[in-house]
Wavefront OBJ file of the C-alpha trace (Angstrom):
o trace
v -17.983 -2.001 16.940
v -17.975 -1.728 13.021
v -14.753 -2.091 11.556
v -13.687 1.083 9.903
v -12.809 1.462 6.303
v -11.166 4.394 4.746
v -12.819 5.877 1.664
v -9.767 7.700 -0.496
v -11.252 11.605 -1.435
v -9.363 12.788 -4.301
v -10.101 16.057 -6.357
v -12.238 14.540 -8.806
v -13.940 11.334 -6.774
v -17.270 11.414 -7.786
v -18.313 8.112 -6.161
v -17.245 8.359 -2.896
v -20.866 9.507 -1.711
v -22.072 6.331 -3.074
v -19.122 4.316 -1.957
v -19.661 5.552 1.962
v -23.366 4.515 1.730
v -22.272 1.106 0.343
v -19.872 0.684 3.099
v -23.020 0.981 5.506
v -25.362 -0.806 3.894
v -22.802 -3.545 4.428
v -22.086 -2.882 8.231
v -19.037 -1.062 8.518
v -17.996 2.379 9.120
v -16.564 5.060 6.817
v -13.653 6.688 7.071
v -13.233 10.042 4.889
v -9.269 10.150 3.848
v -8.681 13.127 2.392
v -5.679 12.765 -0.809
v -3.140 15.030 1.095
v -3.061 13.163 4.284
v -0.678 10.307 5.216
v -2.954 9.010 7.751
v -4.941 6.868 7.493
v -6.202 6.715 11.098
v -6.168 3.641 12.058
v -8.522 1.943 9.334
v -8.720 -1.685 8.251
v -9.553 -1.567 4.692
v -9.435 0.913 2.595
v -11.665 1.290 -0.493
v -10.309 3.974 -3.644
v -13.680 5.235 -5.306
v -14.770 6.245 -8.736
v -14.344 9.621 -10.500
v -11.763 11.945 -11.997
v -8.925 12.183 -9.556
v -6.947 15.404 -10.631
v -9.371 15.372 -13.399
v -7.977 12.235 -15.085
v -5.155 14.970 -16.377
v -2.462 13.406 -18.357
v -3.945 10.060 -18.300
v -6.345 8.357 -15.588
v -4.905 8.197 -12.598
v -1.776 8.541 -13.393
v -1.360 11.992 -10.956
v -3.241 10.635 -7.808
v -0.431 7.938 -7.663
v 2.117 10.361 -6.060
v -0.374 11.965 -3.677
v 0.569 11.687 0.091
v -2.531 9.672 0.786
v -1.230 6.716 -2.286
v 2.176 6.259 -0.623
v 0.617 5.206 2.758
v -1.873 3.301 0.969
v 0.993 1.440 -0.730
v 2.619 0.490 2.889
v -0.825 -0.523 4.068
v -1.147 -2.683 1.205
v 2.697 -4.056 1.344
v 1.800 -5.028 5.467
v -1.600 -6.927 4.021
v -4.389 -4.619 4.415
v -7.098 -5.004 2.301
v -7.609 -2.427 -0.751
v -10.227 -2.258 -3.082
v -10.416 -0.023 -5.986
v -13.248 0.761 -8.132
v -13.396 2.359 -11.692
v -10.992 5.373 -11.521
v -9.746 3.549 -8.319
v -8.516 0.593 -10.079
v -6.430 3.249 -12.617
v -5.364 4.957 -9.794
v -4.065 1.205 -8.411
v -2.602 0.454 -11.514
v -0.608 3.484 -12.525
v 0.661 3.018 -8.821
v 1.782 -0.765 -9.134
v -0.639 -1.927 -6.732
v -2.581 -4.060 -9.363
v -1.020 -5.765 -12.906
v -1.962 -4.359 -15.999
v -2.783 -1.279 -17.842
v -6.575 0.708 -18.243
v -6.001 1.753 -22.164
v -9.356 4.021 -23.752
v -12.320 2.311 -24.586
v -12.487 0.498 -27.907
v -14.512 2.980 -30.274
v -12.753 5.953 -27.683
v -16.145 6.532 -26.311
v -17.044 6.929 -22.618
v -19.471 4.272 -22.002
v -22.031 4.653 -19.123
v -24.664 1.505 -19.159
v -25.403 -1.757 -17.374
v -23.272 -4.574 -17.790
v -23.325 -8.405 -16.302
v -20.286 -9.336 -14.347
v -19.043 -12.994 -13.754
v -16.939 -13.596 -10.981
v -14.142 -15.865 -12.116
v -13.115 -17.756 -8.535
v -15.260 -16.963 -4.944
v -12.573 -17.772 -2.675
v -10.455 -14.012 -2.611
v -10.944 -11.050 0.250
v -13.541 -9.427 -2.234
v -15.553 -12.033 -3.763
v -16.201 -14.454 -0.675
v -19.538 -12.866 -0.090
v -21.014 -13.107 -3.741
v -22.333 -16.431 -2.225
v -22.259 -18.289 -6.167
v -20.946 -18.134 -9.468
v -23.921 -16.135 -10.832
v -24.059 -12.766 -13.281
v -24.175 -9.828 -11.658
v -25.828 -6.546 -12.768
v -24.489 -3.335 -12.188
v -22.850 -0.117 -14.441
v -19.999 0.755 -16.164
v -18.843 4.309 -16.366
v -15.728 5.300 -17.766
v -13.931 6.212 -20.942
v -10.154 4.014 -19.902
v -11.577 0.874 -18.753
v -9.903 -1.344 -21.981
v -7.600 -3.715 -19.606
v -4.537 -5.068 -21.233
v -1.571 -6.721 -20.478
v 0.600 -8.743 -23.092
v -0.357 -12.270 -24.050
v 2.622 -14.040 -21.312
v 1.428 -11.886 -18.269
v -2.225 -12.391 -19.170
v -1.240 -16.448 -18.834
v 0.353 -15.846 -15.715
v -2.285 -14.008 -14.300
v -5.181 -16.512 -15.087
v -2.462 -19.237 -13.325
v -2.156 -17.761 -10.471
v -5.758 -16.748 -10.085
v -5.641 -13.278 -10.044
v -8.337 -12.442 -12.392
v -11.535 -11.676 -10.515
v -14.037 -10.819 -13.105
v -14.836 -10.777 -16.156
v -17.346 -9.590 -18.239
v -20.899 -11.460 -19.555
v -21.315 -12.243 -22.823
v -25.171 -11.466 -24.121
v -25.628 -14.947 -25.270
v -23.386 -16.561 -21.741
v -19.886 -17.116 -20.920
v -17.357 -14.303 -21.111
v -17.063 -11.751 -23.558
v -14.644 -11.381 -26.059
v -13.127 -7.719 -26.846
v -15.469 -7.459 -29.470
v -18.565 -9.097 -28.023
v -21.724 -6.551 -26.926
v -21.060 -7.420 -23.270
v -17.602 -5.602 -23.258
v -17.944 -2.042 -22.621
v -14.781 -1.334 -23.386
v -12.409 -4.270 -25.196
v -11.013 -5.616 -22.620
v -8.742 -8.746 -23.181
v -10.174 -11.758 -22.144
v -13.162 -10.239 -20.888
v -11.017 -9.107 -17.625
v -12.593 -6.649 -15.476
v -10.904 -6.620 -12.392
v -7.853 -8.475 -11.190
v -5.719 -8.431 -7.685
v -2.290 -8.431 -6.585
v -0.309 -11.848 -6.250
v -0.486 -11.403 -2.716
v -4.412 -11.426 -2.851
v -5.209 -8.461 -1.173
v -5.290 -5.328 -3.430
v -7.604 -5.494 -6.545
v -9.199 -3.226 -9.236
v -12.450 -3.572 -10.798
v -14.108 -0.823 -13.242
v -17.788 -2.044 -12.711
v -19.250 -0.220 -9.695
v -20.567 -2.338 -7.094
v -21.178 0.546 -4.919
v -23.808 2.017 -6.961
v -25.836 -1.912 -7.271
v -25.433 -2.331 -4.102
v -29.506 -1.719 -3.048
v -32.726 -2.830 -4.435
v -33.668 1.226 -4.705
v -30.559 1.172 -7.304
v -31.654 -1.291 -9.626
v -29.561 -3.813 -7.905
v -28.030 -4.862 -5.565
v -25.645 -7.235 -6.988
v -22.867 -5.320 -5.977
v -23.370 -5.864 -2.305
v -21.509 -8.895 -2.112
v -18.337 -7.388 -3.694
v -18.461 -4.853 -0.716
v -19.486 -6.975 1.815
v -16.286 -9.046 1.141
v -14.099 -6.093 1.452
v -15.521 -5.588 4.724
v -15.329 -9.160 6.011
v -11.970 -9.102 5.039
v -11.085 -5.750 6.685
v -12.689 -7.039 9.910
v -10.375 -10.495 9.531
v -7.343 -8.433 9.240
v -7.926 -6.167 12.242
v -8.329 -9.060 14.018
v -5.653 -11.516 12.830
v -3.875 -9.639 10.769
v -4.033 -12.198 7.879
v -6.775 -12.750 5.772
v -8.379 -16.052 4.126
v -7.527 -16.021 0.280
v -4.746 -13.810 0.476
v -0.781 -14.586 0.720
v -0.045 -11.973 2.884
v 3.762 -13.349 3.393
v 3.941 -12.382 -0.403
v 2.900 -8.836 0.220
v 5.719 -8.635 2.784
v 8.060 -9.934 0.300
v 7.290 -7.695 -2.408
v 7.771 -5.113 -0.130
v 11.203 -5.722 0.250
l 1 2 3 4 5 6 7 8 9 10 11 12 13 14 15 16 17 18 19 20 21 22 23 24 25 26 27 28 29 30 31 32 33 34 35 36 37 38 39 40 41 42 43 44 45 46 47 48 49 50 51 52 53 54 55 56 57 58 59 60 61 62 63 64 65 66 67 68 69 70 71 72 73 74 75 76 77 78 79 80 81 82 83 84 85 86 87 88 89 90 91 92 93 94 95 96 97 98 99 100 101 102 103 104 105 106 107 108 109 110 111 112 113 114 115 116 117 118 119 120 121 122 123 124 125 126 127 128 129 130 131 132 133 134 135 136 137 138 139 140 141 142 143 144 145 146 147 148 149 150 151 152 153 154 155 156 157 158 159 160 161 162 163 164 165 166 167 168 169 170 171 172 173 174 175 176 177 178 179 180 181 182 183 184 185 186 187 188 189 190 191 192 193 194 195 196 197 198 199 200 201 202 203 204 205 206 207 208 209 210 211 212 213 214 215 216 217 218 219 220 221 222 223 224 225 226 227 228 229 230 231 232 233 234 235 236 237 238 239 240 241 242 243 244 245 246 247 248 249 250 251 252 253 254
């Protein structure tokens, strides 16, 4: 049977379509969760797609936090499930507390919508242990809040505790700089997605979902997705998952 991940439907998602076909492509089984439930029947992972959610009123994300659906997303995450969010999804994790860090707009305060090369900083988390090697991968950016910051001492303790996940490729190799052609957006350090400390909630505001097939362009998203759902599958079955300091989840949820 295909382990079942839950695909979070807010007003606004736009991705979710491409997010559900993802999911498949990589073996597991959808799982519609509509933004007013509280259940989230029963799934093992739970993937938050990319869009508008409330129409990115006030600021991105920042209203889908206190939907029904977020708060049992939250205890999911606190027990150890796996969450991953992508473009809007990682705002929507980050106004929530899920993630570290803030999604500020774009530097120039343009939306940007092209192709971008992604370097996956470690290989050994619940959503990069699929990527298979350290190599750049292609996929888009869309998104006009995708600027990540945090200040200068919680930037150093995030890169010492591993927590960034990607970064951003610089045209002529290594990782962009804010101001480098190979940062949509400014991001510091060239961060473009990070996790929890416990390991098992991230962000990232590339879409993997939409490179995630040859017919796309690419499909160098695949092995983002298929670590979410090897993970998902490793914590229905042991309820732990390798990479991830689950007792730390339980902690924070105290």
């Amino acid at each position: 049977m295909s382990v079942r991940i839950g695909v979070v439907l807010f007003p606004g998602s736009n991705r979710d379509i491409d997010a559900v076909n993802a999911l498949r492509i990589a073996g597991a089984e959808p799982v519609v969760l509509w933004h007013e439930t509280a259940d989230l029947g029963g799934v093992a992972g739970i993937l938050l797609p990319g869009g508008f959610a409330y129409g990115d009123y006030l600021r991105a994300g920042v209203i889908a936090r206190f939907s029904p659906v977020m708060r049992a997303v939250a205890d999911f995450a606190t027990r150890g499930g796996p969450v991953l969010g992508i473009c809007n999804g990682f705002q929507v994790l980050a106004e929530a507390r899920l993630v570290p860090g803030a999604l500020l707009r774009n530097r120039g305060l343009r939306f940007v919508c092209r192709e971008v090369s992604l370097l996956p900083e470690r290989l050994d988390s619940p959503f990069t242990r699929e990527i298979g090697e350290r190599r750049s991968l292609r996929m888009p950016v869309a998104h006009g809040e995708g600027c990540y910051y945090a200040d200068v001492v919680a930037l150093d303790a995030l890169e010492a505790a591993g927590q960034v996940l990607w970064r951003y490729a610089a045209a002529g190799g290594g990782i962009a700089g804010p101001d480098d052609s190979g940062n949509p957006n400014g991001s510091l350090r060239g961060i473009a997605g990070v996790s929890n400390a416990a390991g098992n909630v991230a962000g990232l505001m590339p879409h993997p979902e939409t490179a995630s097939e040859a017919l796309l362009g690419s499909e160098d998203g695949l092995g983002i997705i298929r670590s979410l759902v090897v993970s998902a599958a490793e914590w229905e079955r042991t309820g732990s998952i390798t990479g991830a300091r689950v007792a730390m989840a339980a902690e924070a949820g105290r």
